[in-house]
C-alpha positions as CSV (number, residue, x, y, z in Angstrom):
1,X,-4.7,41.2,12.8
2,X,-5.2,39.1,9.8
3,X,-2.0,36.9,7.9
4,X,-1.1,37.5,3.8
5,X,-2.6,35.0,1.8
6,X,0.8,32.8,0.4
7,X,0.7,31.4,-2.9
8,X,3.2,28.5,-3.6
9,X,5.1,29.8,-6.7
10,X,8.4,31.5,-7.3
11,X,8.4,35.3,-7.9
12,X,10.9,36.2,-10.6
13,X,12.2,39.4,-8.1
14,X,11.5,40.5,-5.3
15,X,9.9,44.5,-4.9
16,X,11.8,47.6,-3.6
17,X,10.1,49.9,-1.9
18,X,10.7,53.2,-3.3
19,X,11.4,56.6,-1.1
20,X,8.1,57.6,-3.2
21,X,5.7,54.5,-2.3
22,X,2.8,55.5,0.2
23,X,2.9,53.7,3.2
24,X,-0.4,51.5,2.3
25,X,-1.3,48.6,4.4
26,X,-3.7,45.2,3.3
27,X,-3.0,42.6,1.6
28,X,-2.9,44.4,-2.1
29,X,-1.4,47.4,-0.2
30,X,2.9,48.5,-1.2
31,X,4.2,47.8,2.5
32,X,2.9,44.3,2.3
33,X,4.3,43.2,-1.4
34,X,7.9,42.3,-0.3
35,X,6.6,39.8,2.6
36,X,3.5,38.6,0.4
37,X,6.6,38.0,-2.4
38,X,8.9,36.7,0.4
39,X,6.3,34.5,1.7
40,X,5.2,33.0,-1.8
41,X,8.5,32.0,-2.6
42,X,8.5,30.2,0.8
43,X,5.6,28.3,0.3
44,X,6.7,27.2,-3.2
45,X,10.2,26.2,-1.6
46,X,8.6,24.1,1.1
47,X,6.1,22.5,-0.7
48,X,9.2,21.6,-3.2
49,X,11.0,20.0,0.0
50,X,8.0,18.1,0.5
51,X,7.7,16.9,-2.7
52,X,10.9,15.7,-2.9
53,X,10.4,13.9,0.9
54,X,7.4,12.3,-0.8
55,X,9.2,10.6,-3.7
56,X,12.4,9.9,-2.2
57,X,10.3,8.0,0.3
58,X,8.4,6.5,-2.9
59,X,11.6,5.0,-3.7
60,X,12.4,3.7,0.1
61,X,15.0,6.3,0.0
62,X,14.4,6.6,4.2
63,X,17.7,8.0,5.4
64,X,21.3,9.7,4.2
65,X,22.9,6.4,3.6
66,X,20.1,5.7,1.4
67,X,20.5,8.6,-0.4
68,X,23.9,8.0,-0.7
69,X,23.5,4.6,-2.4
70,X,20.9,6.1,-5.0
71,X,23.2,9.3,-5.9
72,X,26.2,6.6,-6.3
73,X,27.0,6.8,-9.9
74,X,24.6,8.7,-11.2
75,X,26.6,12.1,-9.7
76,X,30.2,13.0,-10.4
77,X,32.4,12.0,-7.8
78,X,32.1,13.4,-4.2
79,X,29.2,15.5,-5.8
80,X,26.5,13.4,-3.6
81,X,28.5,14.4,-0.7
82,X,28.1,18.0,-1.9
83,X,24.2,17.4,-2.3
84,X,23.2,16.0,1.2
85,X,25.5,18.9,2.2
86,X,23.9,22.0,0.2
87,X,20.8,20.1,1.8
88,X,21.7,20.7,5.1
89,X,22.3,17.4,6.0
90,X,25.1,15.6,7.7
91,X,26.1,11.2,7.8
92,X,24.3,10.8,12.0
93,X,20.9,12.3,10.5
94,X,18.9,9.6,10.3
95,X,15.4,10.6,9.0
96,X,15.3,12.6,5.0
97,X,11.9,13.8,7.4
98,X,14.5,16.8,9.1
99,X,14.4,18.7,5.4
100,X,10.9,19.3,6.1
């Protein structure tokens, strides 16, 4: 069993298999597209999320109180709660590190 080669980059859409598409295996083959798509967009996400680790860091941004202080004033009110929520993130996490 071999894995899909991911590339990190978004896909615009993702592919719907029609009730006409051959069932086609391989890594260029219809039944693999949607994970292959899936799979890219992952790659592109996490590698974002890293990115972002790696200048946050930069800026000795190290944990959510941090954060907090940076996004102070430069958001709308309560909207840098709302970020380190969308993130996933709650005040007792410590370490930006749990993103990745």
């Amino acid at each position: 069993m071999a894995n899909l080669n991911e590339l990190a980059q978004w896909e615009a859409g993702i592919y719907q298999l029609e009730t006409t598409d051959p069932v086609v295996g391989g890594p260029e083959g219809i039944s693999n597209l949607q994970a292959k798509l899936l799979a890219n967009r992952t790659a592109y996400l996490k590698a974002q999320l890293e990115a972002l680790g790696s200048e946050l860091a930069a800026l000795g941004i190290t944990d959510i109180s941090g954060l907090q202080a940076a996004l102070d004033g430069k958001v709308p009110w309560g909207a840098a709660d709302a970020v380190i929520a969308a993130a996933g993130l709650t005040p007792d996490h410590t370490n930006l590190g749990q993103l990745l």
